[in-house]
C-alpha positions as CSV (number, residue, x, y, z in Angstrom):
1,X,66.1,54.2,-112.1
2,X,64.3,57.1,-113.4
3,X,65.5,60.5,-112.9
4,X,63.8,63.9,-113.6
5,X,65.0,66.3,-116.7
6,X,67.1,68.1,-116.8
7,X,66.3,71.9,-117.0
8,X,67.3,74.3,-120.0
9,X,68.1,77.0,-117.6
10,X,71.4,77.5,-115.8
11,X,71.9,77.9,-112.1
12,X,72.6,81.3,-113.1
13,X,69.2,81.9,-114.5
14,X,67.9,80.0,-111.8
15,X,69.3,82.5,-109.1
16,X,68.2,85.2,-111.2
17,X,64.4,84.7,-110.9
18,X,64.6,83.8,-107.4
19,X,66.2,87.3,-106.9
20,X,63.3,88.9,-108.9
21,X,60.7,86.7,-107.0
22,X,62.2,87.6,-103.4
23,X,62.2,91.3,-104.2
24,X,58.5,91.1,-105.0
25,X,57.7,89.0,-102.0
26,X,59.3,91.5,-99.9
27,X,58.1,94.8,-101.2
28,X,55.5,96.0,-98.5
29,X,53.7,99.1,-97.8
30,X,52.8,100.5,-94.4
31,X,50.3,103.8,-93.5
32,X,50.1,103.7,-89.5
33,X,48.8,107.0,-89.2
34,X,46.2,106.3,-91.7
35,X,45.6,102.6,-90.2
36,X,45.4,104.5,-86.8
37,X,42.7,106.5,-88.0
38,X,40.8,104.4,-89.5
39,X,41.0,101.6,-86.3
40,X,39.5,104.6,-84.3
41,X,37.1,105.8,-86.2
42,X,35.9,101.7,-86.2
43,X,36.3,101.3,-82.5
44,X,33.9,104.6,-82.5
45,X,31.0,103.7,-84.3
46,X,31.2,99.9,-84.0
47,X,30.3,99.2,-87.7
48,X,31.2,101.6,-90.6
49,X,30.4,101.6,-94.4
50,X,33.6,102.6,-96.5
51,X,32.9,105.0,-99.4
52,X,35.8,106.7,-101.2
53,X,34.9,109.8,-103.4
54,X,36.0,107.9,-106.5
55,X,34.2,106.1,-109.0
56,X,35.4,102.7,-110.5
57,X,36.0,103.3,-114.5
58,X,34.4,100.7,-116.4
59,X,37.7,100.0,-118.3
60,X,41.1,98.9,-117.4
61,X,44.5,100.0,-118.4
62,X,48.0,98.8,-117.6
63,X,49.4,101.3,-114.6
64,X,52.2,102.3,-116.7
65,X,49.6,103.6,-119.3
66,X,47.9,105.8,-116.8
67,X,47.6,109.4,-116.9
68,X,49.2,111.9,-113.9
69,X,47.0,111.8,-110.4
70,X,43.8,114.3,-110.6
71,X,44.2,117.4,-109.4
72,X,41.5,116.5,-106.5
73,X,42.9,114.8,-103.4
74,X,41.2,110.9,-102.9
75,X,39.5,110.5,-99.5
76,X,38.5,107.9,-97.2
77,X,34.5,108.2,-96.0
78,X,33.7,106.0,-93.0
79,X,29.7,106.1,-92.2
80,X,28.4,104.7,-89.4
81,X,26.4,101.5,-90.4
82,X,23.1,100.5,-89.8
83,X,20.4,98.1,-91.1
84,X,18.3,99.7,-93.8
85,X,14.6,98.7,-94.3
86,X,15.7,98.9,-98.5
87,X,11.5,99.3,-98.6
88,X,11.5,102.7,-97.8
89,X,15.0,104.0,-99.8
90,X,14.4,106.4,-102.7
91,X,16.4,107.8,-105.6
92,X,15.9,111.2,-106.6
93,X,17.2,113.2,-109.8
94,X,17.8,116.8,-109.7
95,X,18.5,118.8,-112.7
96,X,19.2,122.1,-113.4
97,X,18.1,122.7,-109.7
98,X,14.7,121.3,-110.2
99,X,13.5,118.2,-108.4
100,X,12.0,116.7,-111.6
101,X,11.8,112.5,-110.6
102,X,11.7,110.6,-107.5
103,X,11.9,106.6,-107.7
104,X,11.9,103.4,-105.5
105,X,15.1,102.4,-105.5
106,X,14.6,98.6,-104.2
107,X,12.8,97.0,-107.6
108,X,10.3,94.7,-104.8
109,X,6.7,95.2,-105.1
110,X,5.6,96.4,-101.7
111,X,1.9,96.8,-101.3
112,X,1.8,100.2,-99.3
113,X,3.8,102.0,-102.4
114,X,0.5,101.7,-104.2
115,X,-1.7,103.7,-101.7
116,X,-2.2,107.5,-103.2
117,X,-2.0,109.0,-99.8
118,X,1.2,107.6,-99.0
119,X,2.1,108.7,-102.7
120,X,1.5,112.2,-101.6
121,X,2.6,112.1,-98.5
122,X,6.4,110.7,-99.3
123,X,6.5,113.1,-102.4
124,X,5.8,116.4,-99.6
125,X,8.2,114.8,-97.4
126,X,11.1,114.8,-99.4
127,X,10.2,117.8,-101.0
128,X,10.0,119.6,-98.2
129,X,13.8,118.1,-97.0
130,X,15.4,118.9,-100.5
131,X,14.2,122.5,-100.3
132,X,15.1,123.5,-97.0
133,X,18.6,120.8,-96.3
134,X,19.8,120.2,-100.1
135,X,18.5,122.9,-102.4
136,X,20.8,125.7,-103.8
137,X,24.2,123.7,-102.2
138,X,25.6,122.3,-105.5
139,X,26.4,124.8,-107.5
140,X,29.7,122.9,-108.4
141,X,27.9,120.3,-110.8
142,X,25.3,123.3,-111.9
143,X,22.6,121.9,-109.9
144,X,22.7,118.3,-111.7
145,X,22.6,115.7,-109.2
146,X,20.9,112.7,-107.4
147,X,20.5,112.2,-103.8
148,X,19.5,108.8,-102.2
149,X,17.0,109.1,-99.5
150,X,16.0,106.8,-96.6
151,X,12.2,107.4,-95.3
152,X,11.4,107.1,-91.4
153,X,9.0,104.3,-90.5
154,X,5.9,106.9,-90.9
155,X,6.9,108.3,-94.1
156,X,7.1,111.6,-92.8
157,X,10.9,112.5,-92.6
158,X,14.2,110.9,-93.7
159,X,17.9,111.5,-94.6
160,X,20.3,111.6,-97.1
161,X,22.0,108.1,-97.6
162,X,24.4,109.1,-100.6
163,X,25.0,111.6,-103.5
164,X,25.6,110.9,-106.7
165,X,26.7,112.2,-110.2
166,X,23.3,113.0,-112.4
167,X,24.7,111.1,-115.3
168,X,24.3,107.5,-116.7
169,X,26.7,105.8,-114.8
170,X,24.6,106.2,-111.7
171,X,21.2,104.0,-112.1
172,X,17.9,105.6,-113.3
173,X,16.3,102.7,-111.9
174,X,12.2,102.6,-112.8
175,X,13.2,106.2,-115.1
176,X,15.6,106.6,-118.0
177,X,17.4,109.5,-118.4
178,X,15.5,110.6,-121.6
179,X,12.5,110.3,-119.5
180,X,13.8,112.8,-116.8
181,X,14.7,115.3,-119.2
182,X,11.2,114.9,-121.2
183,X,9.8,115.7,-117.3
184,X,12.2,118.6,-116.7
185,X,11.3,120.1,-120.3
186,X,7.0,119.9,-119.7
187,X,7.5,121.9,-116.1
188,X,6.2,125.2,-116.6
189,X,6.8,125.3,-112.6
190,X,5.6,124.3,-109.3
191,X,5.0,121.0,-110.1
192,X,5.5,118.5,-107.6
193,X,8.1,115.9,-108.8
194,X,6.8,112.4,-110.3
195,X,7.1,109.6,-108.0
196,X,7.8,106.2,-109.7
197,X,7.4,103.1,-108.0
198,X,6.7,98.9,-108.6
199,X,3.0,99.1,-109.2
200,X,2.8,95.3,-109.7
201,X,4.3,91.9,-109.1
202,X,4.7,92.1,-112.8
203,X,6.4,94.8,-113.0
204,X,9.4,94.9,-115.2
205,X,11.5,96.1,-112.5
206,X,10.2,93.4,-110.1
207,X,10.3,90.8,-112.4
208,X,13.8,91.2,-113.5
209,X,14.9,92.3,-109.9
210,X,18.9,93.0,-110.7
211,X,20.9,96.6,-111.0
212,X,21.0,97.6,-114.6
213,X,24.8,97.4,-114.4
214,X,24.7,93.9,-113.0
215,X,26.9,92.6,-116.3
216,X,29.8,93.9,-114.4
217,X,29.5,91.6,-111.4
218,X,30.7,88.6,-113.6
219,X,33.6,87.9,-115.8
220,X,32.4,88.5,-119.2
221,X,33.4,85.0,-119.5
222,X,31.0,83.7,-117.5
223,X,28.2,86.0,-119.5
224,X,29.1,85.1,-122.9
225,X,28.9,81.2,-121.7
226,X,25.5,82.1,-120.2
227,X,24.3,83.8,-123.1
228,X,21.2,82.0,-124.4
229,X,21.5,79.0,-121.7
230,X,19.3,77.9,-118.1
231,X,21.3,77.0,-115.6
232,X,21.4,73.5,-116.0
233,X,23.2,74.3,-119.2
234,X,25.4,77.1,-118.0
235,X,26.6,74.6,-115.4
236,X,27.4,72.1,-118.0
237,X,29.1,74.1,-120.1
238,X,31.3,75.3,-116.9
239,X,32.8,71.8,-116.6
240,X,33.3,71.4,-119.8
241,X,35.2,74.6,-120.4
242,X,37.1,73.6,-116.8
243,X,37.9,70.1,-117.5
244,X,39.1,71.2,-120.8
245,X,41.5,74.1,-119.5
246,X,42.8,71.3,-117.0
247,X,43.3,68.8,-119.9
248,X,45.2,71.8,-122.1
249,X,47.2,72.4,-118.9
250,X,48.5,68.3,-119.0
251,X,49.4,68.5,-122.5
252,X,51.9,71.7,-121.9
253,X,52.6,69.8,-119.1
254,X,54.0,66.4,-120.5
255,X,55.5,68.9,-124.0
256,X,57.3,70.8,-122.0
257,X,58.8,67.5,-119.9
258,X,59.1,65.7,-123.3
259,X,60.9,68.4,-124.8
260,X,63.4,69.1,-122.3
């Protein structure tokens, strides 16, 4: 007859961290008036897109090693959704109050971004909207800021898709941020803003056809596996590192039974 070992730890121990385990499992938190809220505002607009007014920090830290709240209060954006035709979405940089770079913010090559009267006539069109529906309103960040901007199917009009922070955490996409501020410093005024867009199959943005921050999609395990591989190799080196964690798992496994 075989029987199973015995454990080191007493039925005293053995309560204990079912205790501890219970009182997690039952912790829960409830916001109805919130949840309220947020079920209307759904049942409204049928499809929403949820934005908070908080950027992500690229690092982590324990809770407990966190600073006090910000001073500013976290809110909950809900925007009606709609298919976007990405083709026709822009990215514009404003410095200093000065409209100094506009860019295509999908990194496809479409053929009509390539005609000089559509050129012009997108660069007067959102001109026109930042001066008379944006300009002068962010005097908060000192007039440094970047707008995202959908075009109407002519190319005449458009609105605002999203704001964000003029500063390297938000994409410069076919400009770099030296660039912009090499534009800003050659105005000597009036100027219309320089338009960038995918002038080519071949273009570096279309070829590589990712966000520049797309390393932090993927554990940086996964990267530093991928690092110099194809994807026949990558995939390889998956199982291996998988059947191997599996086989360390075993060993612990049958110590930890021997050794008890």
């Amino acid at each position: 007859m075989c029987r199973p070992p015995e454990s080191s730890l007493s039925d005293d121990e053995d309560d204990g961290e079912d205790s501890d385990q219970m009182e997690d499992v039952q912790k829960r938190f409830a916001f109805p008036d919130l949840d309220s809220k947020i079920r209307e505002t759904v049942a409204a607009y049928g499809a929403v897109f949820p934005k908070l007014n908080f950027s992500s920090p690229r690092g982590c830290e324990p809770p407990p090693d966190s600073s006090a709240p910000s001073a500013y209060q976290l809110e909950l954006v809900l925007r009606k959704w709609y298919p976007v035709d990405r083709s026709r979405e822009l990215r514009c940089f404003v410095r200093q109050e000065v409209l100094v770079g506009i860019s295509q913010r999908d990194p496809n090559y479409y053929d009509f971004w390539n005609e000089p009267d559509t050129q012009s006539k997108v660069i007067e069109a959102v001109t026109a909207f930042w001066e008379t529906k944006i300009k002068g309103k962010w005097e908060v960040t000192n007039g440094d800021y970047t707008f995202d901007f959908l075009l109407t199917r002519d190319l005449s009009r458009g609105h605002i898709l999203d704001f964000n922070p003029y500063a390297p955490r938000t994409d410069p996409l076919l400009f770099t941020y030296e660039e912009l501020l090499a534009l800003l410093a050659a105005r000597t005024g009036g100027e219309p803003p320089e338009l960038r867009v995918v002038d080519s199959p071949n273009h570096p943005a279309a070829t590589r056809n990712a966000p520049m921050h797309q390393h932090n999609m993927l554990p940086i395990e996964a990267l530093a596996m991928s690092s110099g591989r194809d994807v026949q190799e990558f995939q390889g080196c998956g199982r291996r590192r998988y059947a191997g964690r599996w086989k360390m798992r075993a060993c612990n496994f049958v110590m930890h039974v021997t050794v008890a």
